[in-house]
C-alpha positions in Angstrom: 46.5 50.9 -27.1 47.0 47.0 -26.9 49.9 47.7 -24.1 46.9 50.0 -22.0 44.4 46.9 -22.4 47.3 44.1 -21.3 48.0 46.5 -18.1 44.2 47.1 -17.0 43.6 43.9 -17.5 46.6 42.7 -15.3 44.9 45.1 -12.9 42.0 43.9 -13.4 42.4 40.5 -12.1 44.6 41.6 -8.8 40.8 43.1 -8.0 39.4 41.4 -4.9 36.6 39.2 -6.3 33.0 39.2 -4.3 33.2 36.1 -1.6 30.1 34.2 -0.9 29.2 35.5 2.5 29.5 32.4 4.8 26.6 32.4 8.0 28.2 31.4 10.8 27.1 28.5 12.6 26.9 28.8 16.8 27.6 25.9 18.9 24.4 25.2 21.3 24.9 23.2 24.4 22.5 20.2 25.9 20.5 21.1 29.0 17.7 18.6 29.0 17.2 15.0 28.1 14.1 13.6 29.5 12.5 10.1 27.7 13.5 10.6 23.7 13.7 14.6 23.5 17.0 16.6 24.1 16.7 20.1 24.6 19.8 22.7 23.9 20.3 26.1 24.3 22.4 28.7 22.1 21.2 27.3 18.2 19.1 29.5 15.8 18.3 26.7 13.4 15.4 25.4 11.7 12.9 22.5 12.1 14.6 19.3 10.2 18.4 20.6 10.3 20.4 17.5 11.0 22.4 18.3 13.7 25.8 16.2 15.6 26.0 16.2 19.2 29.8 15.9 20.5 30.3 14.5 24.3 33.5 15.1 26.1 35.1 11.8 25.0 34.5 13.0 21.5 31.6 10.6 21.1 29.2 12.2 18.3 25.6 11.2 18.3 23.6 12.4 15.2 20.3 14.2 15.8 17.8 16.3 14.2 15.6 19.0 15.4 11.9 18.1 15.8 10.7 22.0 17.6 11.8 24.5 19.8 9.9 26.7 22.2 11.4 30.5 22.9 15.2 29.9 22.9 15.1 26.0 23.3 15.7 23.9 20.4 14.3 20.3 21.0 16.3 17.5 19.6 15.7 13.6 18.4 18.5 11.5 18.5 18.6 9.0 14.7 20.5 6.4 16.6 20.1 4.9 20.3 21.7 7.3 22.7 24.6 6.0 24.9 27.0 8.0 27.0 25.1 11.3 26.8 26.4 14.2 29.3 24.8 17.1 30.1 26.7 20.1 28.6 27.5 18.2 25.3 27.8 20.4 22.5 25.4 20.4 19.5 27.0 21.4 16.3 24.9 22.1 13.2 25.5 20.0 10.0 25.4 21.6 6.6 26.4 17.7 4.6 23.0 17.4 2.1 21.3 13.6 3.4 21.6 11.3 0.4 23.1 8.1 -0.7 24.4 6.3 -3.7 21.8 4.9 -6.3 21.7 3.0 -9.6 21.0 -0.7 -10.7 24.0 -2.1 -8.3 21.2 -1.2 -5.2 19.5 -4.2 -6.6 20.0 -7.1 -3.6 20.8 -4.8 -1.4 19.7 -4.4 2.5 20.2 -0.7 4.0 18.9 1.4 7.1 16.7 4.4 7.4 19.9 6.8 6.2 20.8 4.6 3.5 23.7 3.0 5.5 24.6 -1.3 4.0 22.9 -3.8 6.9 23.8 -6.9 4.9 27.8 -6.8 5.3 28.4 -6.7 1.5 30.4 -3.5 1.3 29.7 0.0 1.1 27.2 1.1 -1.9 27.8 1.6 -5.3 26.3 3.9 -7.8 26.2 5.7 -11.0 24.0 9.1 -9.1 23.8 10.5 -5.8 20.0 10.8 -3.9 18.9 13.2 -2.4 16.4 12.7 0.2 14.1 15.2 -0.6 10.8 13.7 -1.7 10.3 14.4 -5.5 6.8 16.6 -6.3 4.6 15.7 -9.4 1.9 18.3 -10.3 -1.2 15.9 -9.6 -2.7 17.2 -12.8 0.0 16.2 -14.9 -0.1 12.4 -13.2 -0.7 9.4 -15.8 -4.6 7.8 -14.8 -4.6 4.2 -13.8 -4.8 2.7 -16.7 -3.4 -0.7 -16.9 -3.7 -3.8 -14.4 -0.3 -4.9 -12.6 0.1 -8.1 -12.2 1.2 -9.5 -8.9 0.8 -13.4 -9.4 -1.9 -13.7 -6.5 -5.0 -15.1 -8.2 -7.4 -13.8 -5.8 -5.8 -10.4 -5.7 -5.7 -10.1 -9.7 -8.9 -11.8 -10.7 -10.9 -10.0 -7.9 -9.0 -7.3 -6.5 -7.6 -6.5 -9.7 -4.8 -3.7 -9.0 -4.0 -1.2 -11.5 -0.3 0.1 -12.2 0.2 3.4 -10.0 -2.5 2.3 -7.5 -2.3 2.4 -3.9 -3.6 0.3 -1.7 -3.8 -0.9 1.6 -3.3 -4.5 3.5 -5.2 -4.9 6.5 -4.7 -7.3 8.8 -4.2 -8.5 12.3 -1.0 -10.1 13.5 -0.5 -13.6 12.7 -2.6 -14.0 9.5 -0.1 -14.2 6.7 0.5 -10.5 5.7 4.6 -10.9 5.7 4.0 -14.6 3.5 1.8 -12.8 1.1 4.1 -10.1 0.6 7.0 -12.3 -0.6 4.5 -14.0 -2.5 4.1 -10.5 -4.1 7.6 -10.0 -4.4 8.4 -13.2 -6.2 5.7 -13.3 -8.8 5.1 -9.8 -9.6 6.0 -8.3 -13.0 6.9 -5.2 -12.3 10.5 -4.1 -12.9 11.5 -3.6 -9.3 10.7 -3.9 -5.9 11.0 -1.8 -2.9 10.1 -3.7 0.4 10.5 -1.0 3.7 10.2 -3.2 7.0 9.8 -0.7 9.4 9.0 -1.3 12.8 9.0 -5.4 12.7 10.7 -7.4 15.1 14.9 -7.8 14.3 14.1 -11.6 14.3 11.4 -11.3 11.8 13.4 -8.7 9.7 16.1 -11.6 8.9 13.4 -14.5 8.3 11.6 -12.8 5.6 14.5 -11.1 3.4 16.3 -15.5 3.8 13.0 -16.9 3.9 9.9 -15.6 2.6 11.6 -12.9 -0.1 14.5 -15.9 -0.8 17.2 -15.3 -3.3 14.8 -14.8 -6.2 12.8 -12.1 -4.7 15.9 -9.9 -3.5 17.2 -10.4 -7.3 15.8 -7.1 -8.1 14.4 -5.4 -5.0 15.9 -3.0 -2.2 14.8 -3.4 1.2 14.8 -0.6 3.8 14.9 -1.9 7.3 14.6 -0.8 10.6 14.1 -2.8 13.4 11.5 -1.9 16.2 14.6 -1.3 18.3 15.4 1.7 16.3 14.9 5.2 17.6 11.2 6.3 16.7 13.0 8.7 13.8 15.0 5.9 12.6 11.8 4.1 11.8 10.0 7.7 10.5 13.3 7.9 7.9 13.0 4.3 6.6 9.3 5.0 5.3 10.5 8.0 3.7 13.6 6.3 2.7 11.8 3.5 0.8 9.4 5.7 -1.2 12.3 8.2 -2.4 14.2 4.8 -3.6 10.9 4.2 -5.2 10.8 7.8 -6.7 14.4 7.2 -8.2 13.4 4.3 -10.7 9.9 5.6 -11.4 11.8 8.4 -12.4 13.5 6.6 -15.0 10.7 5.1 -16.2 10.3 1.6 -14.7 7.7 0.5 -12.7 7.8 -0.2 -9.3 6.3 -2.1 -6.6 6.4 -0.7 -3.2 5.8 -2.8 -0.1 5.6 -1.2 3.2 5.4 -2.9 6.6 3.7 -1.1 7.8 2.2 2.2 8.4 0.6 1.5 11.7 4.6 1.3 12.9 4.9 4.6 10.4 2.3 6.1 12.5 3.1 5.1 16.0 6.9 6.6 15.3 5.5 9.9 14.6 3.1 9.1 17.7 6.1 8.8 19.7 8.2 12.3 19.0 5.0 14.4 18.8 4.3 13.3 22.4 7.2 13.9 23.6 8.1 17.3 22.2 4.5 18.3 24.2 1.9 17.7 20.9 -1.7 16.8 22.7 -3.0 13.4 21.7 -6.5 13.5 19.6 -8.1 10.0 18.5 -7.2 7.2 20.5 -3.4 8.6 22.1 -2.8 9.5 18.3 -1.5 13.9 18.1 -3.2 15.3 14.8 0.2 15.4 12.9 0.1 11.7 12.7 -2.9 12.0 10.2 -1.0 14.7 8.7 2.0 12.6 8.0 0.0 9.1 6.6 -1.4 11.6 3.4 2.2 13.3 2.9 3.7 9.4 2.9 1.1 7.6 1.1 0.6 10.6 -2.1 4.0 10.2 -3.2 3.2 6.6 -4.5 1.0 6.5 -7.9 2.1 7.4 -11.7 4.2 9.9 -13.3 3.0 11.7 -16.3 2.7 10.1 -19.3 5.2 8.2 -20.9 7.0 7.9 -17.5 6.7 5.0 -15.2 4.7 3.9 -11.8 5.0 3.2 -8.0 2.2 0.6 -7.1 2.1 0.5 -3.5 1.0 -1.8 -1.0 1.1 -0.6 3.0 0.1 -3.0 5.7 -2.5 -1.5 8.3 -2.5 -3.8 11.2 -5.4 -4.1 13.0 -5.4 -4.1 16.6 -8.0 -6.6 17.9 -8.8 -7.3 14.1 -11.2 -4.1 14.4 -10.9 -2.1 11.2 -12.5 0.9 12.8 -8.7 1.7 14.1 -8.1 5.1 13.8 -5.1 4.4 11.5 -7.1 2.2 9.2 -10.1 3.8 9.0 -7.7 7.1 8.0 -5.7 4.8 5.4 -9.0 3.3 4.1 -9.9 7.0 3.6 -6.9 8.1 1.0 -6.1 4.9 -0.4 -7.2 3.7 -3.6 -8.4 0.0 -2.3 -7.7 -2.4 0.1 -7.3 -6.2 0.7 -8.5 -7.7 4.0 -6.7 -10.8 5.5 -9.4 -12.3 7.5 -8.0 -14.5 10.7 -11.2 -16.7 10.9 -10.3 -17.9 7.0 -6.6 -18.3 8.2 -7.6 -20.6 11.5 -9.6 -22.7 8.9 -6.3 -23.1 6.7 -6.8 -20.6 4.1 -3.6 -18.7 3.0 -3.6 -16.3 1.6 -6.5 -15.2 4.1 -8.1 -13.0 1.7 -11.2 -11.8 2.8 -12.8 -11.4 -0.5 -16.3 -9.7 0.3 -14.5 -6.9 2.9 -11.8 -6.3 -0.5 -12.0 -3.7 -2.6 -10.1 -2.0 -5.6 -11.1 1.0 -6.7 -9.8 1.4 -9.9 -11.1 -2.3 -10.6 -13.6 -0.9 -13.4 -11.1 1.6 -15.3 -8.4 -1.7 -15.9 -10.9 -4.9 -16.6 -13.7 -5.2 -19.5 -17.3 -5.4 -18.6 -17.0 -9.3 -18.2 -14.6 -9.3 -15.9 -16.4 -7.1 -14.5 -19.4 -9.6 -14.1 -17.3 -12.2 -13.2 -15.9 -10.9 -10.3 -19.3 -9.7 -9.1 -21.1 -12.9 -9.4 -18.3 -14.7 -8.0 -18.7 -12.3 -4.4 -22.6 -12.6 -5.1 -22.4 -16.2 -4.9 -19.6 -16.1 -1.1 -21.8 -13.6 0.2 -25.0 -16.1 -0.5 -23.3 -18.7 1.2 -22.1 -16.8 4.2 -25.5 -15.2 4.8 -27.1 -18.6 4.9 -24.7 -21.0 6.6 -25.8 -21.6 9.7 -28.7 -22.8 7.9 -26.8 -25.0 5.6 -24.8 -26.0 8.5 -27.4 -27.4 10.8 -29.8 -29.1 7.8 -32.0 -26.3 8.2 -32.1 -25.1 4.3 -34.4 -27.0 1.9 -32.6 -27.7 -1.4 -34.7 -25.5 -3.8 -35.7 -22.6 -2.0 -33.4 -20.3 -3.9 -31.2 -21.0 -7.5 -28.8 -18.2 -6.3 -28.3 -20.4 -2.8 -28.4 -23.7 -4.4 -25.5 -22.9 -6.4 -23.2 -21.2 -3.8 -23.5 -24.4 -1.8 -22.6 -26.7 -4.7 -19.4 -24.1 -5.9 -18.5 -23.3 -2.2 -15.7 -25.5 -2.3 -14.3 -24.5 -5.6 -15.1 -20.9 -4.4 -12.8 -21.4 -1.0 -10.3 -23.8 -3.3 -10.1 -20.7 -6.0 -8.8 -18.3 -3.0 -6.3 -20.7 -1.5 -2.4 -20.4 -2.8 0.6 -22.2 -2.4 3.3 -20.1 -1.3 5.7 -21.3 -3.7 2.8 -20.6 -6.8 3.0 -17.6 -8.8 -0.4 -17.4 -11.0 -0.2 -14.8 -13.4 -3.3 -12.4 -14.3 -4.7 -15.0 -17.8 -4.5 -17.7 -15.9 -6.1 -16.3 -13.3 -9.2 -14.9 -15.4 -9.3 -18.2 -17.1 -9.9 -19.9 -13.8 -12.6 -17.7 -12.9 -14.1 -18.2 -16.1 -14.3 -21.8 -15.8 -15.6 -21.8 -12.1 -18.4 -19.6 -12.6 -19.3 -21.5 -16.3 -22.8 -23.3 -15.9 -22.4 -27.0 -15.2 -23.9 -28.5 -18.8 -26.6 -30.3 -17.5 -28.6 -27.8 -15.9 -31.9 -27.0 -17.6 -33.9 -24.8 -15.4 -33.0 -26.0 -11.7 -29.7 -26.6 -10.0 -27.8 -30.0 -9.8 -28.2 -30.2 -6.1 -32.2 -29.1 -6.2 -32.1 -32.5 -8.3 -30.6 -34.4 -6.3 -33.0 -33.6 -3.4 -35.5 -34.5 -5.1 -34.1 -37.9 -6.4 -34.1 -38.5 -2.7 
């Protein structure tokens, strides 16, 4: 009986065994290549398969496809196309898009497709990423509970952020945006930061990882850049690029700070290969799937459930013109959890940061800080608004010391006010200083019984 078993077993395994059936792939061939679309013939593949296109020299050109209309499959190249012939073939890729990750990323610089752009070797890590955006159940998201410290006194005593909070940056060119961001960078106390320059000039790139970020700042952050050379997907992949990285260490329970510069150059990539694969533009030149794209980008910052950790995000919206009805600021303004405004009339007068305190907002402000906080902050913009609504009396003599307690004392704290927004670049103040110093601006001055110090002194004169 044992000798039958040992022989059907034998026969057993000379069985042939069930093979995994393998789809064939078919070649397609390039037809068309008018502005940034290719078009090719002969593919049955699906929207987002990466694809490589091989020329006669043997000259491969990565691509991915963006549409197709009947049997044409339309194409956008990653990379700048050079040396592109008509009849190239287009070969389907099945490799998964990912990189290495772990703590060695730290102090690193990399591309849209996670490729090294600071000449210090290939990458290193303990796990493989994957690409694909990771999806939290927004029911089973932590609430913003706690305030993040990013060692910008006017941003955490008045714009107080909360950890897992998104918020926007709005700003014209020119007005400090890239110097507060390194400011950010520096001080913060999150554990890690991911800065995505996407879209900035190659000069500008260079300057603020050696110059504004500084050896300190790229200790423990990663930065995703691509250049405004780049092909318009390059530039789409580096935004998604940075929030995955993001995504990895949240995942593991540290808390992150994301910068991204910007979204307007998010948005005006996607502007650029949904016009030219034939989408109709909508609001100002912008096709819908742009304000599509901006919520599917933006939602994937915030916390993880409970216990886990945070992605605090910060996106720069610049304004064209300095008009914040821009169709891509009005729409972040619409998802975001806050923003901070850089004004450029406060940065012509010397104020940097140029934080335009009365156009800021947080959102989750009252859910981090106690009631006097609270107060504090709200007198404080109570007090800039006073003076702003009255100087051009103050300014040409016209206002009578006296008229008003509320006026009388914005124009003896204006100064402190201004001073308590301006920051050095080099300063990191931390969130109890920075309530302290509130505190003792705001604090009555201890001889005032009734009537303000400068309705006084009027009146001595």
């Amino acid at each position: 009986m044992a000798e039958r078993r040992s022989i059907s077993s034998r026969l057993r395994s000379y069985a042939p065994r069930a093979v995994t059936p393998v789809e064939p792939q078919a070649e397609g061939r390039i037809t068309r290549s008018v502005g940034l679309t290719l078009e090719a013939v002969g593919l049955n593949v699906s929207v987002g398969r990466q694809c490589e296109i091989i020329n006669n020299d043997n000259r491969r050109i990565e691509a991915e496809v963006v549409g197709f209309s009947g049997d044409k499959v339309f194409l956008m190249p990653i990379k700048r196309v050079e040396g592109l012939q008509p009849g190239a073939r287009v070969v389907p890729v099945a490799t998964q898009m990912g990189m290495r990750i772990g703590p060695q990323l730290l102090g690193r610089v990399v591309n849209g497709i996670g490729q090294p752009l600071d000449g210090k070797g290939p990458l290193i890590g303990d796990e493989f990423l994957d690409f694909t955006p990771s999806e939290i159940n927004p029911l089973q998201r932590h609430p913003i509970s706690e305030p993040l410290d990013v060692g910008v006194r006017a941003i955490n005593a008045l714009i107080t952020v909360g950890r897992g909070q998104r918020l926007g940056l709005m700003a014209g060119s020119g007005v400090g945006k890239s110097v507060l961001m390194g400011m950010m960078t520096r001080f913060t106390t999150a554990d890690v930061v991911v800065v995505g320059l996407v879209g900035e000039r190659g000069r500008e790139v260079k300057e603020f990882i050696d110059h504004i970020l500084g050896e300190e700042g790229l200790r423990r952050a990663v930065v995703v850049a691509s250049p405004a050379d780049d092909a318009p997907l390059m530039r789409l992949r580096a935004s998604q690029l940075s929030s995955r990285i993001a995504e990895y260490y949240r995942d593991q329970g540290l808390n992150v700070l994301l910068l991204m510069d910007s979204l307007t150059r998010f948005a005006q990539a996607q502007r650029e290969i949904a016009l030219a694969i034939g989408e109709p533009p909508a609001t100002k030149g912008y096709p819908p799937s742009v304000f599509a794209k901006i919520p599917q980008l933006v939602e994937r910052a915030g916390n993880a459930a409970e216990g886990g950790g945070s992605i605090t995000a910060f996106y720069t919206v610049l304004t064209e013109g300095d008009d914040l009805q821009d169709p891509i600021a009005d729409s972040a303004r619409a998802i975001l959890d806050g923003h901070v405004v850089l004004s450029r009339r406060l940065a012509e007068e010397g104020v940097y940061p140029a934080i335009d305190v009365e156009g800021s907002i947080s959102r989750a402000m009252q859910n981090i800080v106690d009631d006097e906080h609270l107060k504090m902050m709200q007198r404080f913009k109570q007090l800039l608004a006073r003076y702003q609504q009255n100087r051009d009396l103050i300014s040409i003599g016209a206002y009578t010391p006296g008229t008003d307690p509320d006026t009388d004392m914005a124009i003896e704290r204006f100064p402190h006010l201004r001073a308590f927004i301006q920051q050095g670049i080099r300063q990191g103040v931390h969130m109890p200083e920075s309530i302290a110093n509130l505190k003792a601006l705001l604090k009555p001055p201890a001889n005032s019984k009734g009537s303000s110090p400068l309705a006084a002194q009027h009146r001595a004169k």
